[in-house]
C-alpha positions as CSV (number, residue, x, y, z in Angstrom):
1,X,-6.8,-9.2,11.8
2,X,-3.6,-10.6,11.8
3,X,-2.7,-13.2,10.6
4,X,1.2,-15.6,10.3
5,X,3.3,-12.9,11.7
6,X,7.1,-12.8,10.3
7,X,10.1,-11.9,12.7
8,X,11.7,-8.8,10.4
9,X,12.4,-7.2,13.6
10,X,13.6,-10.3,15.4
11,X,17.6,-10.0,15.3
12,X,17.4,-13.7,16.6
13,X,18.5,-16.5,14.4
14,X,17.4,-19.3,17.1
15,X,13.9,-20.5,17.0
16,X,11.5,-18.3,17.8
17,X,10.4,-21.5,20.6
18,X,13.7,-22.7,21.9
19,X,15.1,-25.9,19.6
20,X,18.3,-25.3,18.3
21,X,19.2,-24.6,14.5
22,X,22.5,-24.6,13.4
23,X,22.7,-21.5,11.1
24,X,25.4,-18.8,12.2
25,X,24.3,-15.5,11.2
26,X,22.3,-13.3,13.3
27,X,20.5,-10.9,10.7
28,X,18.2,-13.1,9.4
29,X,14.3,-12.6,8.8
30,X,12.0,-15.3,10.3
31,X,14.3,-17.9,8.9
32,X,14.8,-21.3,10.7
33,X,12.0,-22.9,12.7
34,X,9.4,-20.3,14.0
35,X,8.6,-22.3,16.7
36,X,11.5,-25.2,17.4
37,X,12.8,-28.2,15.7
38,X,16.1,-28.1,14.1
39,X,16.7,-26.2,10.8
40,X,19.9,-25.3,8.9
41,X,17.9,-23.4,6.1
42,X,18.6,-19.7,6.2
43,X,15.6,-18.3,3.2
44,X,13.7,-15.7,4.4
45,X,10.1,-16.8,6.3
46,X,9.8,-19.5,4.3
47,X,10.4,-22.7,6.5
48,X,8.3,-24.2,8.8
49,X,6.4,-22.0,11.3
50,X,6.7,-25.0,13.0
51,X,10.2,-26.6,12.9
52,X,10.4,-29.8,10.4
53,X,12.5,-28.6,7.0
54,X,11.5,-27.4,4.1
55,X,13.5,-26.5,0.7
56,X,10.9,-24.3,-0.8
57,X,12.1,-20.4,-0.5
58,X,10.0,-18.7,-3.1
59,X,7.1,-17.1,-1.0
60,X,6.3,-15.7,2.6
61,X,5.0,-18.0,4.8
62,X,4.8,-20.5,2.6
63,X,7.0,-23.9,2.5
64,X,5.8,-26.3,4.3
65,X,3.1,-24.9,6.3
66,X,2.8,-27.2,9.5
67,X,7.1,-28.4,9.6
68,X,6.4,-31.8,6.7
69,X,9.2,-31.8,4.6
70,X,8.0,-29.9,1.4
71,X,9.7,-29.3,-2.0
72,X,6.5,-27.9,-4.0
73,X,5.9,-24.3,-3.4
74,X,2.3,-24.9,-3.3
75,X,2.2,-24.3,0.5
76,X,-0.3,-26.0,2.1
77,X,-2.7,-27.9,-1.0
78,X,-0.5,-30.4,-1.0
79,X,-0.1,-32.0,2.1
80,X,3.0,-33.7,3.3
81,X,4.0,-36.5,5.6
82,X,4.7,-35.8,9.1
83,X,8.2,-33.7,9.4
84,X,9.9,-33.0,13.1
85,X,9.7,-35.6,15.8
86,X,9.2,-35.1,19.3
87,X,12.9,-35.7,20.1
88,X,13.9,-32.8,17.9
89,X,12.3,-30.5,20.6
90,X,14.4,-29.3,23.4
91,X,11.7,-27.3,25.1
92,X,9.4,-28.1,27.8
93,X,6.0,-29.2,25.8
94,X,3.2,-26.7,26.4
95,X,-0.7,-27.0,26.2
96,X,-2.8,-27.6,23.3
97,X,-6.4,-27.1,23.0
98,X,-8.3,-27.8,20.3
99,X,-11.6,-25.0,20.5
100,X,-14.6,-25.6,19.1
101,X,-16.1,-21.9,18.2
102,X,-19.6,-22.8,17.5
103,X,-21.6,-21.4,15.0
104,X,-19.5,-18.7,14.2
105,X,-20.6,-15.5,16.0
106,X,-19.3,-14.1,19.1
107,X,-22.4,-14.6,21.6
108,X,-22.5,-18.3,20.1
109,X,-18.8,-19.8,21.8
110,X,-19.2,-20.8,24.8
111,X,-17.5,-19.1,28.0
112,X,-14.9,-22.0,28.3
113,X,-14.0,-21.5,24.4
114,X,-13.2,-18.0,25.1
115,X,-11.2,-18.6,28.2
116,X,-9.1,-20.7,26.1
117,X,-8.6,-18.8,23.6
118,X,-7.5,-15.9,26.0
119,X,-4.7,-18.3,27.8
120,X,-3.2,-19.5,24.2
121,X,0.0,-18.4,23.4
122,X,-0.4,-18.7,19.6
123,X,-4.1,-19.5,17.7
124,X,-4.0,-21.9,14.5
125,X,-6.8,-22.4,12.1
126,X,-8.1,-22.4,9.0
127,X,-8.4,-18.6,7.5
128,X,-11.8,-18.3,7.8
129,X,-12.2,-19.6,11.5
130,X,-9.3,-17.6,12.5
131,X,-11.4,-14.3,11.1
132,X,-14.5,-15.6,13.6
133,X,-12.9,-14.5,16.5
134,X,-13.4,-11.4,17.9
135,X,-10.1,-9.4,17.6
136,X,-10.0,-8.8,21.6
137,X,-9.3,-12.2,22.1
138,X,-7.1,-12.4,18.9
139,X,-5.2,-9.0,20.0
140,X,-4.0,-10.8,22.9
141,X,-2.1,-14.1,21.5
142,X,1.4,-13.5,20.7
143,X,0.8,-15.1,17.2
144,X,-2.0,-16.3,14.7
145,X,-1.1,-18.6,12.2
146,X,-3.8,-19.6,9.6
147,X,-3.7,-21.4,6.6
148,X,-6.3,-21.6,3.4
149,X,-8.9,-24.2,2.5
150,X,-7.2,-27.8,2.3
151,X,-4.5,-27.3,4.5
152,X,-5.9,-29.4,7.6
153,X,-2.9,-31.4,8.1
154,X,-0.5,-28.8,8.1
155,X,-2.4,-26.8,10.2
156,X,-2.6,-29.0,13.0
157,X,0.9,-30.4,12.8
158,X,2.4,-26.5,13.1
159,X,-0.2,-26.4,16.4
160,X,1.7,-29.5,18.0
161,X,5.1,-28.7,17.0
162,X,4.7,-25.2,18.8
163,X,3.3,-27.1,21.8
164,X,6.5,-29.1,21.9
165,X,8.7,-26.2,21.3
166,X,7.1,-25.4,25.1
167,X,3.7,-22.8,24.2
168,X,0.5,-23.0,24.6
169,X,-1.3,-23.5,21.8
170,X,-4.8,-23.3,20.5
171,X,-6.4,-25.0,17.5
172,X,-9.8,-23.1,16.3
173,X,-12.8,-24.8,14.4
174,X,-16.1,-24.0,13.5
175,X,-18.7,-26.0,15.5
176,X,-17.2,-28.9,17.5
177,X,-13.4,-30.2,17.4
178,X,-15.4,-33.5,17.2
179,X,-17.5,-33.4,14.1
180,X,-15.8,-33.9,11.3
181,X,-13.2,-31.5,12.3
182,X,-9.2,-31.9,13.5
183,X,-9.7,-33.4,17.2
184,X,-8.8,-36.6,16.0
185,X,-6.1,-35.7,13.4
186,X,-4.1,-33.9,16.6
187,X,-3.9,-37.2,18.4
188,X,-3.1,-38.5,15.4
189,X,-0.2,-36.6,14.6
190,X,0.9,-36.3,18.0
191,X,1.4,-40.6,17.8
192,X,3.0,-40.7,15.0
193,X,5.8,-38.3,16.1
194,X,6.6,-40.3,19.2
195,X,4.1,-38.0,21.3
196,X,1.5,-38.2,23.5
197,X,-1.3,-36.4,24.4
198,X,-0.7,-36.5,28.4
199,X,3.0,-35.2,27.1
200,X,1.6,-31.6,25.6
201,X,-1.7,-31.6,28.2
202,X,-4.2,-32.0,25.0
203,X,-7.7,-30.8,25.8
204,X,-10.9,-30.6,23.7
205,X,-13.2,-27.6,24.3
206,X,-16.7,-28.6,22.4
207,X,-18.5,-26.1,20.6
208,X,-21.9,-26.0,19.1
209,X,-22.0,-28.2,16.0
210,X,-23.9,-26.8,13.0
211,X,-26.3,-29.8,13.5
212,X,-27.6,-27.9,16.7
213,X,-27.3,-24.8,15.7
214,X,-29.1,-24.9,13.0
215,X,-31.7,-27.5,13.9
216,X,-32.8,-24.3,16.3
217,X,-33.1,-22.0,13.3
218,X,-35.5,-24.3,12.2
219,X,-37.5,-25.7,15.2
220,X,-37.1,-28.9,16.7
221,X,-35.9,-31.1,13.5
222,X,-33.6,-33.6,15.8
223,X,-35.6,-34.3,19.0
224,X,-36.0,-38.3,18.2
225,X,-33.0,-40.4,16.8
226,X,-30.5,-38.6,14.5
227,X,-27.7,-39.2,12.1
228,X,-25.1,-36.8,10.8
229,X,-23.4,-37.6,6.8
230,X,-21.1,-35.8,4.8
231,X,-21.1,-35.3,1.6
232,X,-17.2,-34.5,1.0
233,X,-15.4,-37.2,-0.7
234,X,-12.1,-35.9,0.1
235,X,-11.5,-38.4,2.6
236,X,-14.1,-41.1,2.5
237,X,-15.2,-42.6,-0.9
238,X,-18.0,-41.7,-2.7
239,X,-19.3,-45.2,-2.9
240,X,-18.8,-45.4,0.8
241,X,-21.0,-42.3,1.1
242,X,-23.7,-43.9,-0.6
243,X,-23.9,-46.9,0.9
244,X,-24.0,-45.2,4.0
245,X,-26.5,-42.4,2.7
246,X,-28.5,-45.9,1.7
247,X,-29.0,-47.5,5.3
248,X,-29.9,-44.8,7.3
249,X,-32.2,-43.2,4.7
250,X,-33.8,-46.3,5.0
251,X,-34.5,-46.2,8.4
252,X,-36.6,-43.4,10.5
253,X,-34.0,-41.1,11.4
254,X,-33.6,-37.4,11.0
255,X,-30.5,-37.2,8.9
256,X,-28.1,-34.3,8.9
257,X,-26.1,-33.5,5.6
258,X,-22.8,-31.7,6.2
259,X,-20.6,-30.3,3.1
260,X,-23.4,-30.6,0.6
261,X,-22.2,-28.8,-2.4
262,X,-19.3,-27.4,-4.2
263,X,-18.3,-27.2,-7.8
264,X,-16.4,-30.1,-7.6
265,X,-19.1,-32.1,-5.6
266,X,-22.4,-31.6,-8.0
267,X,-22.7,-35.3,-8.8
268,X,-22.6,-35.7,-5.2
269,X,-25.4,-33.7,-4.1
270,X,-27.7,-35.1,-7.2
271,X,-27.0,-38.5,-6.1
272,X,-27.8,-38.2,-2.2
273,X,-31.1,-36.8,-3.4
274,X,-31.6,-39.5,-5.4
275,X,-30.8,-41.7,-2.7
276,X,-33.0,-40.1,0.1
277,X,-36.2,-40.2,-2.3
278,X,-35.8,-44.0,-3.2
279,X,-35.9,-44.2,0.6
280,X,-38.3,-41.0,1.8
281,X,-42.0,-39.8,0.5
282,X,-40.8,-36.6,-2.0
283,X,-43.0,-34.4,0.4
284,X,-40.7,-35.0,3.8
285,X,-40.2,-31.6,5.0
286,X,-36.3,-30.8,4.9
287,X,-34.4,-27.8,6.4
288,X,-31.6,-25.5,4.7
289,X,-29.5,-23.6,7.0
290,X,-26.7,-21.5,4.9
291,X,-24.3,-19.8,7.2
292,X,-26.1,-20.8,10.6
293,X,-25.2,-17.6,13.0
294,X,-23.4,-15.3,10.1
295,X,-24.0,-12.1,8.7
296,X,-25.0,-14.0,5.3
297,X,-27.5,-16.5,7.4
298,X,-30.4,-17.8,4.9
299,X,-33.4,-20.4,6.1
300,X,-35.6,-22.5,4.3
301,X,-38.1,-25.1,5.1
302,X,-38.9,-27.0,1.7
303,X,-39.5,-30.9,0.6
304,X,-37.2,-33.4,-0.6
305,X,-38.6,-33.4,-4.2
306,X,-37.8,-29.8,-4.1
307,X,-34.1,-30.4,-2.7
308,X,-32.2,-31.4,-5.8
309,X,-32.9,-28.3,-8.0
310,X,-31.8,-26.1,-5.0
311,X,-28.4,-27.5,-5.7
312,X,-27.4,-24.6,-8.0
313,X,-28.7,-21.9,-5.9
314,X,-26.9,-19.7,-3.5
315,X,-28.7,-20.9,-0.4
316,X,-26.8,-24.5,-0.5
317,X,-22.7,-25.0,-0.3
318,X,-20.1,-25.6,1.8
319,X,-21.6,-23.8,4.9
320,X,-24.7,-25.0,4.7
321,X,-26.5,-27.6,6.6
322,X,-29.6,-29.8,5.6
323,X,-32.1,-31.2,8.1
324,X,-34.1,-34.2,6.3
325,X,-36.9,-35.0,8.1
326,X,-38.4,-38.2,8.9
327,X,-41.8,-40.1,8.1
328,X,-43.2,-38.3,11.2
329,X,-41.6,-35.0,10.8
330,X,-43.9,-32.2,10.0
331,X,-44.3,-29.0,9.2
332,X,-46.0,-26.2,12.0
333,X,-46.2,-22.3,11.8
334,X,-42.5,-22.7,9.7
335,X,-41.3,-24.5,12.2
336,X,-40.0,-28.4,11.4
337,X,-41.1,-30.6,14.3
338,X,-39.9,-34.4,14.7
339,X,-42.6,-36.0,17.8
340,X,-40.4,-37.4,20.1
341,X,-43.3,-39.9,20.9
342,X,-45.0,-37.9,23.9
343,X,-48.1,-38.3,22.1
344,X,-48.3,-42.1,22.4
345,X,-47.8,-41.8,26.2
346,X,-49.5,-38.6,27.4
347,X,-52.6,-36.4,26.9
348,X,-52.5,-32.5,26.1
């Protein structure tokens, strides 16, 4: 699958987009902007993709991997403040679409998602998204651009500065663009360059968020009131987890644990276990749902008191999502069922 594709047979020195850059030689290979603000820089692939500079030149495709100014050759872990402005764009702006791809297989994105995924110009996403596509749809776009874990900023900034260089532009995540994923950060970004989002026609196409998708692997876990927590502390603090772990553990809801564990997040997990049984009897039936719709899918219907020691095992990281039942949640045939309260109002 491809994936950031260089210019080497480009004899084209302008943007690859339409802004101007003010470099004089012809013979160049994927230098300047790839997709339309100003640059003077003449290293080889090592701008922007996007158009705001960059004075790193030591690796393909790296620099600044959405247009922030970067000096760090450590591409996109780091991210950087906002580069090119709307102003620096000469080009008509195009569409951009941020596509929810559900829960990561094929039949699971939705007919609309694939539509717009077929009318994109280029496709942006994280690695791993962009290798969930199916590669008729990807064979089609006239460039993929992808970046590694940690690079959600750049990401999206290179989506909007190629819609204001005048293409149409999707932005792939798993699940939903609206669930802890980059809807809001395009809108975001777009605002703080002078943008807005009637300007490059921003759309959001929903997918299937891992809460649904895997609440059907496991039976009907979420049919009564429902929360969703992270567990990342990458943006919000830990404390601020907790406290929020705290108040709707102790209240009757179904509670839905996104990013539960990774190397760097242990203490994490241990803790919100040792927040939910403070709050929940140890035998509430909880679901595990690791890779919800992939080749490596796992299930598991266990109980809380059993939750915390499953922390080092394989079943339980960053794609996997927890279903903690509620007081009334039960077990049936391996199924998790929540009442909805039918049973208070009708007979069968």
């Amino acid at each position: 699958m491809s994936t950031d594709t260089n210019a080497d047979a480009d004899d084209e020195s302008t943007s690859k987009c339409g802004a101007s850059i003010t470099t004089e030689t012809k013979t160049e290979t994927s230098s300047g902007s790839k997709c339309g603000a100003s640059s003077s820089d003449s290293s080889n692939d090592s701008d922007s993709k996007c158009g705001a500079s960059s004075s790193s030149s030591s690796s393909s495709s790296s620099g600044s991997k959405c247009g922030a100014s970067s000096s760090d050759d450590d591409s996109s872990s780091n991210e950087q403040e906002v580069g090119a402005k709307v102003d620096d764009f000469d080009a008509d702006p195009g569409q951009l679409t941020a596509v929810g791809l559900g829960p990561g297989h094929a039949e699971g994105m939705t007919e609309r998602a694939k539509n717009a995924l077929l009318d994109a110009d280029h496709i942006v996403g994280y690695t791993t998204y962009i290798e969930l596509i199916p590669d008729e749809i990807t064979e089609q776009a006239d460039d993929i651009y992808d970046t590694p874990m940690c690079g959600e900023v750049s990401r999206t900034e290179e989506s909007i500065d190629r819609t204001l260089a005048g293409n149409d532009v999707a932005i792939v995540g798993s699940g939903d663009p609206n669930v802890y994923a980059l809807a809001g950060l395009a809108l975001e970004i777009l605002e703080s360059k002078g943008a807005t989002a009637s300007m490059v026609d921003f759309e959001v196409i929903p997918g299937v968020p891992a809460a649904q998708s895997c609440a059907a692997r496991l039976g009907a876990p979420l049919v009564n009131d429902t929360v969703s927590v992270s567990l990342s502390d990458h943006l919000v603090p830990m404390p601020e987890i907790e406290s929020r772990l705290h108040s709707v553990a102790s209240e009757n809801f179904t509670i839905t644990i996104y990013n539960p564990w990774s190397r760097k997040r242990r203490e994490n997990f241990q803790k919100c276990c040792e927040i939910l049984l403070t709050h929940r009897d140890k035998e509430t039936p909880v679901g595990i749902v690791h890779g919800a719709g992939r080749e490596d899918e796992q299930v598991m219907i266990t109980e809380l008191a059993e939750l915390e020691e499953l922390g080092e095992s394989e079943i339980i990281d960053m794609t996997t999502t927890i279903v903690v039942g509620t007081e009334d949640t039960y077990v049936w045939d391996d199924r998790m069922v929540t009442p909805r309260g039918y049973e208070t109002k009708y007979d069968y």
